[in-house]
N, C-alpha and C positions, 0 to 999 in steps of 0.2 A: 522493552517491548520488541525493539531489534533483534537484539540477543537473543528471545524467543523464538522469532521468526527467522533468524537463522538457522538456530538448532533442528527446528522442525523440518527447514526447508533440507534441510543435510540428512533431515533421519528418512526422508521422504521415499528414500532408496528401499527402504524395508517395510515400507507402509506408505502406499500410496495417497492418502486420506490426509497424511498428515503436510502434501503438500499444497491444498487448499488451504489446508487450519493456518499454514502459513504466510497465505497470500493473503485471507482475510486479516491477520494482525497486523501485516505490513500495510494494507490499508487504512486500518485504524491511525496507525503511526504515523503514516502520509497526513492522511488528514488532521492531526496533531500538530502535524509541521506546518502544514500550508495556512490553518490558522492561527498561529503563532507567528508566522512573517507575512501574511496577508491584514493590515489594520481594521479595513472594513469589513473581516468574514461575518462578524456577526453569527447569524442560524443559518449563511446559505448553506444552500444543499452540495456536497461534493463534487457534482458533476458541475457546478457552477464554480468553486475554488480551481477544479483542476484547471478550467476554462481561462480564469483570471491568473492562476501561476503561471499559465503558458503564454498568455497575454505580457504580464512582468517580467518575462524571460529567468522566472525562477525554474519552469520545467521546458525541455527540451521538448520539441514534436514527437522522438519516438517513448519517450517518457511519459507524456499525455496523452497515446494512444495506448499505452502501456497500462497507465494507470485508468484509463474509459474503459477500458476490458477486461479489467481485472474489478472496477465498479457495477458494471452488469455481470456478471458472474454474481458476485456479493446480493445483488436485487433478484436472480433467479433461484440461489437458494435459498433467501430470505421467504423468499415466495412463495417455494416448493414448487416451482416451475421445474426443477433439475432434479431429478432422482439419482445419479450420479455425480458426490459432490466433489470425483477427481478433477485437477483440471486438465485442461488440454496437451495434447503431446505438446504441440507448438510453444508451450509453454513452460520449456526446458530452462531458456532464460528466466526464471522467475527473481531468481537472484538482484537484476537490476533494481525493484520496487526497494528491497533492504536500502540499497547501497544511496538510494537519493535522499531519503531523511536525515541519515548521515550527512550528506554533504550538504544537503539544504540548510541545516542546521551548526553546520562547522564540527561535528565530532556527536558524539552518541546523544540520544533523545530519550527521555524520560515520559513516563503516562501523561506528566503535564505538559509537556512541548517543550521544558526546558534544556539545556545542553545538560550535560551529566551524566553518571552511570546511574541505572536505577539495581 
């Protein structure tokens, strides 16, 4: 699922669109991860894991602001609140969301949260 959102996030040069497609998989994969090393995630809702990884000192401050903006983002096009589902210049760094599943996880993350290649 990394893997994905890297490629996309690298093709994102020639197709703007596809640098969304790749923030939303990288989220998906967050949230993989954070329930996978989080015991009592249960059904919380994301914006509640990001809360409690940041809390665990599994995610750093600009990582959980990182990852809150990149989850509202995710609620506005869900929404259709955003007609434009590029994301923000500012959000040149997108790269960093790939790179924490990774390390949150000790090496590549699988659809199930497990370490692995998928």
């Amino acid at each position: 699922m990394l893997h994905t959102s890297r490629e996309l996030l690298r093709h994102s040069c020639f197709c703007h669109e596809f640098s969304t497609v790749a923030l939303l998989h990288a989220l998906i994969a967050m949230e993989i991860v954070l329930r996978a090393k989080i015991s009592d995630s249960g059904t919380k809702p994301l914006h509640a894991l990001i809360k409690q990884g940041r809390e665990s000192g599994l995610l750093t401050e600009r990582q959980t602001e990182f990852l809150h903006e990149g989850r509202k983002l995710r609620n506005r096009i869900a929404h259709g609140q955003r007609a434009r589902s590029v994301m923000p210049p500012h959000w040149g760094d997108a790269h960093h969301v790939l790179h924490l599943g990774q390390r949150g996880m000790g090496g590549q993350v699988d659809a199930t949260g497990r370490n692995g290649h998928r």
